[in-house]
C-alpha positions as CSV (number, residue, x, y, z in Angstrom):
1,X,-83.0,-50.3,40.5
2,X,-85.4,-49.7,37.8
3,X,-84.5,-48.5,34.1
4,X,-85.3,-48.9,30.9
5,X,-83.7,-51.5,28.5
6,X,-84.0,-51.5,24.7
7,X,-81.6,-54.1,22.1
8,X,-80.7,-51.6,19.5
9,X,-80.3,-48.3,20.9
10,X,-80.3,-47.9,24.3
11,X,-82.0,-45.0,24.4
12,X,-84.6,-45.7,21.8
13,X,-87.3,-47.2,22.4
14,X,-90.4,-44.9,20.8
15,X,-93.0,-47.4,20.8
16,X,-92.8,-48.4,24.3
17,X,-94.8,-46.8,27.1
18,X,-92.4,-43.8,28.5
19,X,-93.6,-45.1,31.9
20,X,-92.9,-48.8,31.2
21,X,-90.1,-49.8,32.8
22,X,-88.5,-53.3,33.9
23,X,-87.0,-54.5,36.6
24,X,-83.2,-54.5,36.5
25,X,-81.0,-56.0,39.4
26,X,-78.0,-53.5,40.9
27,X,-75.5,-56.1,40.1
28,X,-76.7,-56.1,36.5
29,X,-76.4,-52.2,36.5
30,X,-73.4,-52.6,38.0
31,X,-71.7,-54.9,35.0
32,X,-73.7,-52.6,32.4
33,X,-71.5,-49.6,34.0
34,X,-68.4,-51.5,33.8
35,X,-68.8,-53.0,30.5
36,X,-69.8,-48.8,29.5
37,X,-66.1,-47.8,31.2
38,X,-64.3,-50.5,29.7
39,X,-65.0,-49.5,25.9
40,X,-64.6,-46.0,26.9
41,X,-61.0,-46.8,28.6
42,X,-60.1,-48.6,25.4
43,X,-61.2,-46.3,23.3
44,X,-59.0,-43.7,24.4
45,X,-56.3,-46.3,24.6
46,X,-56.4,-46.6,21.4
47,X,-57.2,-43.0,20.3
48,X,-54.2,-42.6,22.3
49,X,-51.9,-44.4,20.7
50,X,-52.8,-43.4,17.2
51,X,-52.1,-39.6,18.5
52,X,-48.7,-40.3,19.8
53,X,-48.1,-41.9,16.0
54,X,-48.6,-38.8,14.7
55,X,-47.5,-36.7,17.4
56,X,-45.2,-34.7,14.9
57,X,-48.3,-33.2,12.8
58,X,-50.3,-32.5,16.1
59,X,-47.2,-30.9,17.3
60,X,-47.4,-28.8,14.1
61,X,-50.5,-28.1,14.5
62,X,-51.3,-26.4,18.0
63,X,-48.3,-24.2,17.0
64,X,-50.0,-22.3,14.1
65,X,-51.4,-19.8,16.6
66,X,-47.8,-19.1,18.5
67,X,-46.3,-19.2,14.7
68,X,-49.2,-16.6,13.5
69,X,-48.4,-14.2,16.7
70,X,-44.9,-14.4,16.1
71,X,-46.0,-12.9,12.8
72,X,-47.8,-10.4,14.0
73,X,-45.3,-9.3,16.3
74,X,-42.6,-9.2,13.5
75,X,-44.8,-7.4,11.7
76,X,-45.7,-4.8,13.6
77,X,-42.0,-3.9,14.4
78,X,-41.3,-5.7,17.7
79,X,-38.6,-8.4,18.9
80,X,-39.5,-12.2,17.5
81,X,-39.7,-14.0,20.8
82,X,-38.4,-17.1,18.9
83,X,-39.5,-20.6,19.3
84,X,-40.8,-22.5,22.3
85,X,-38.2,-24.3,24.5
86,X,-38.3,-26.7,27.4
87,X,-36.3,-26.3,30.4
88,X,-36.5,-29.7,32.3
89,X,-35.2,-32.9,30.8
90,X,-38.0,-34.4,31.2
91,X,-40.9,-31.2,30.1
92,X,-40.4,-32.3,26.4
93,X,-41.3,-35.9,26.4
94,X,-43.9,-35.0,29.2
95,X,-45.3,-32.2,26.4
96,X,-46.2,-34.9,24.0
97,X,-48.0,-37.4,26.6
98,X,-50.1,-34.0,27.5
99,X,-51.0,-33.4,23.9
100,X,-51.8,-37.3,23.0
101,X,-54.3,-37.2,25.8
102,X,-55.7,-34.0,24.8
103,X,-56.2,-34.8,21.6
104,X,-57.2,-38.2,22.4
105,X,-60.3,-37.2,24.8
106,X,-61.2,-34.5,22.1
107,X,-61.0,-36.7,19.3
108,X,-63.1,-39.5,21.0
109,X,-65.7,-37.2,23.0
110,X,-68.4,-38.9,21.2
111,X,-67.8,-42.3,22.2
112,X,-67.3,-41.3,25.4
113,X,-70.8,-39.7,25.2
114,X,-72.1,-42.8,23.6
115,X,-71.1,-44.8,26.4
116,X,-72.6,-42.5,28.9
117,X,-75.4,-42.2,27.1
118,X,-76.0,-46.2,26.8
119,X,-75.9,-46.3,30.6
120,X,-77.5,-43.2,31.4
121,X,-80.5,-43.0,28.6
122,X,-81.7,-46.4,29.8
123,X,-83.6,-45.1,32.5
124,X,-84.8,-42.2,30.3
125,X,-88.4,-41.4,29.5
126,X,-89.3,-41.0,25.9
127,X,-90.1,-37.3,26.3
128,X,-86.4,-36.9,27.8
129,X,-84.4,-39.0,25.4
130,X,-85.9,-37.1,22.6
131,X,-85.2,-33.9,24.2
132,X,-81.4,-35.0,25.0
133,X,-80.9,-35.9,21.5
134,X,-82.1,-32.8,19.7
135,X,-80.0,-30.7,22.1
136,X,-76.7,-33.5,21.8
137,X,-75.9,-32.0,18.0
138,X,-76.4,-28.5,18.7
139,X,-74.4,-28.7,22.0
140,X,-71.4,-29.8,19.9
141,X,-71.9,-27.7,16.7
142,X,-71.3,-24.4,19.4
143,X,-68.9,-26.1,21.2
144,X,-66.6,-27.3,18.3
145,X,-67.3,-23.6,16.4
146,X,-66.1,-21.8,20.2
147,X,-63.1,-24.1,20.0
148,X,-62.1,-23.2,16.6
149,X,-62.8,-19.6,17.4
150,X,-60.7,-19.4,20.6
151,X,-57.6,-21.3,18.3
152,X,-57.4,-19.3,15.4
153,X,-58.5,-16.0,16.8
154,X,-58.3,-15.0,20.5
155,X,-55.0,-17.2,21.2
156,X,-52.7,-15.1,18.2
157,X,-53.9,-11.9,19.4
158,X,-54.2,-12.7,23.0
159,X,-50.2,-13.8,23.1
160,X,-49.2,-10.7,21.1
161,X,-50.1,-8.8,23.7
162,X,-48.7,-10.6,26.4
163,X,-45.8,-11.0,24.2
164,X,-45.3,-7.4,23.7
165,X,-46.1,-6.0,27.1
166,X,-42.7,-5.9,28.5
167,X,-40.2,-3.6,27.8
168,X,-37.7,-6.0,25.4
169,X,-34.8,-3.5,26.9
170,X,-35.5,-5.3,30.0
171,X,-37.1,-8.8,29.9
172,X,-36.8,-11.2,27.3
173,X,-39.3,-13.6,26.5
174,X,-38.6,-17.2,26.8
175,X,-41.8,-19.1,27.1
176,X,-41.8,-23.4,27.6
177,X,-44.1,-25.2,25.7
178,X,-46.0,-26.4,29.0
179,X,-46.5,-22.6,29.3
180,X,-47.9,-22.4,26.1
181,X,-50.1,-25.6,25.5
182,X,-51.4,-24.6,29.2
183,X,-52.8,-21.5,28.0
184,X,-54.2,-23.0,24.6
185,X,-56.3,-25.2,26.4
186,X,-57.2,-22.7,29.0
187,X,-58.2,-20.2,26.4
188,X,-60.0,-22.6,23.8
189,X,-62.2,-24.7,26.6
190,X,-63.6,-21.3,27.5
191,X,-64.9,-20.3,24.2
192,X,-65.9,-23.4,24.0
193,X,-68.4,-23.1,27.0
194,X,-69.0,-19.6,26.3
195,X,-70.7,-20.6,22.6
196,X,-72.6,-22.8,24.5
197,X,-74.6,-19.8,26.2
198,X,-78.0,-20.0,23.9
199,X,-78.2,-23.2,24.3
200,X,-78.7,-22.9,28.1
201,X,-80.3,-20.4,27.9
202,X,-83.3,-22.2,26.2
203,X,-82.6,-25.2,28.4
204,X,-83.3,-23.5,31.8
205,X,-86.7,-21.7,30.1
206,X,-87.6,-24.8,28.6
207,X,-87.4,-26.4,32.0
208,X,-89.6,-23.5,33.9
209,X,-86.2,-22.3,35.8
210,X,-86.3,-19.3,34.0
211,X,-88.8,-16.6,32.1
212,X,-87.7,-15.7,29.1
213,X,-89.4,-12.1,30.1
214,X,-86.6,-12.4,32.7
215,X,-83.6,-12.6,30.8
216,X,-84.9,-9.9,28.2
217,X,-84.8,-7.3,31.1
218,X,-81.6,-8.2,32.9
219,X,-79.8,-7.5,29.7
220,X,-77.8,-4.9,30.8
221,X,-77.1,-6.3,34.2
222,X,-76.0,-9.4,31.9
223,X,-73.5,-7.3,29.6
224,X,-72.2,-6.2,32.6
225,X,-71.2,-9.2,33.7
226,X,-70.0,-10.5,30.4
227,X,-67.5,-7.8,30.2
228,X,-66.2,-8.3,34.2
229,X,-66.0,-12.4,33.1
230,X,-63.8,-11.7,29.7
231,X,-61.8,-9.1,31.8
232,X,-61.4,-12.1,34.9
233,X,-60.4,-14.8,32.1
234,X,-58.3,-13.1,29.5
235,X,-55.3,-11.1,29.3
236,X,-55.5,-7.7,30.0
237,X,-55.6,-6.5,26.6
238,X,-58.7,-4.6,25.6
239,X,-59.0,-6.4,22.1
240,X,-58.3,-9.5,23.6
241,X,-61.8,-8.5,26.6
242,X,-63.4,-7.5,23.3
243,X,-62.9,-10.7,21.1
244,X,-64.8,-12.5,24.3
245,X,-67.2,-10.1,25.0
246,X,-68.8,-9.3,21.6
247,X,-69.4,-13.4,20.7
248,X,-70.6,-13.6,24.4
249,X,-73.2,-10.5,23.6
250,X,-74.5,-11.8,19.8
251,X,-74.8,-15.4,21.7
252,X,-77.0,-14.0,24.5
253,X,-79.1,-12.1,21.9
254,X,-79.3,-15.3,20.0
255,X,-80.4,-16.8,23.4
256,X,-83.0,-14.6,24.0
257,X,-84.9,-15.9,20.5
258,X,-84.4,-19.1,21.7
259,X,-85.7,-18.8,25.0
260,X,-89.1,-17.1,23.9
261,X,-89.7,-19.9,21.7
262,X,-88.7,-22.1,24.7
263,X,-91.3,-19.8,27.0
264,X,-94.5,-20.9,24.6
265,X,-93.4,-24.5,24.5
266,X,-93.1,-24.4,28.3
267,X,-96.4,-22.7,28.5
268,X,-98.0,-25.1,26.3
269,X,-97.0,-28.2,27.9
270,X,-98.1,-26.9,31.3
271,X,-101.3,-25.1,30.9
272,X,-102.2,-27.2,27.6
273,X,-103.2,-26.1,24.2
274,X,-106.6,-25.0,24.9
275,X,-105.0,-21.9,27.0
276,X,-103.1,-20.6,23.4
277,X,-106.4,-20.9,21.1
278,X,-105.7,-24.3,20.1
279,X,-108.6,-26.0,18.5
280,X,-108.0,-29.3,18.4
């Protein structure tokens, strides 16, 4: 198998030839993967155990959005559907394993990257490594910002809705706190991937997948199927379809800037410089 090796960083490597590589047995690859899974297995060991330490405060803390709709519900005039409960002897206990894990694969996602990315980058080119690690930061800035939007703002208003829909006359609402941390993770992990939108959108142009020019006219046919996506994977509450949809519309937008700059720099490094007037 053939990669390439650096000491320090084992994706760096700028002053070597991005077509120089060495020789590098499978078995060798093979221990390089294990020793890669090993320090990712123990990190979230120990990430693990340091969240079930302070399971209490995390506990705390993924129940600000069910304590903020409870709020607004009271607020508004309806019935408090009261705190979360567990109806299995066992849901409680299996509650907090769920959330140390959770929070110990957010928590350590970049060492887990890391590790992947000391296998993986190895056998990089130059021009590939640098391209990875421009897009690595931005990639997690519009994940981490979809996150935090899909916590503080789409959960609250997503479960007063759901909260609220049934006549209280005639069903009461007694949700579990699997039933609850279910739909926090469903509902934050998809903001999270739907902030990540402009950045693939300049990946695929980038790459030649894609015109730019092609994106800019299937706009419509686009908002279209933003709005049928937010109404598949939220509740059916039309602020709730909003809250996705408008992010999901200002991010394409934002895409579309992106992907003409992506277009030239495509252009550019297929036809060369001389094709855009350059006169060097």
């Amino acid at each position: 198998m053939t990669v390439a090796r650096t000491a320090a960083d084992p994706g760096a490597d700028p002053g070597a030839d991005p077509l120089e590589h060495t020789r590098m047995p499978l078995r060798a690859h093979l221990d390089e993967l294990r020793r890669c899974l090993i320090r990712a297995v123990l990190g979230f060991v120990v990430l693990f155990v340091g969240s079930m330490v302070f399971e209490g405060a995390l506990r705390d803390f993924i129940l600000i959005p069910w304590e903020s709709a409870r709020a607004g519900i009271l607020a508004s005039g309806g019935v408090d559907p009261g705190r979360l409960i567990y109806i299995g002897p066992a849901e409680a206990f299996l509650f907090s394993l769920k959330l140390g894990a959770a929070m110990a694969l957010l928590i350590g996602a970049p060492w887990y990257l890391w590790q992947l990315w000391a296998f993986v980058g190895a056998g990089l080119l130059v021009n590939e490594r640098d391209a990875i690690r421009k897009a690595f930061p931005v990639a997690t800035g519009l994940f981490v910002v979809g996150l935090a939007f899909g916590y503080a703002l789409l959960l609250p208003l997503g479960l007063q809705f759901l909260l609220t829909f049934a006549d209280p006359e005639a069903l009461a609402a007694q949700v579990t706190v699997s039933n609850y941390f279910h739909l926090l993770v469903a509902m934050t992990l998809l903001m999270g991937f739907v902030f990540e939108l402009p950045l693939i959108m300049w990946l695929v142009v980038r790459a030649g997948l894609v015109q730019a020019t092609t994106l800019g006219s299937s706009r419509r046919v686009a908002y279209l199927c933003m709005l049928v996506f937010s109404a598949m994977m939220t509740p059916p509450d039309p602020v709730t379809q909003l809250l996705v949809t408008g992010p999901m519309i200002v991010l394409y937008e934002l895409g579309l800037r992106l992907a003409r700059g992506a277009q030239a720099a495509h252009e550019r490094a297929v036809f060369g410089d001389e094709e855009f007037g350059d006169s060097r």
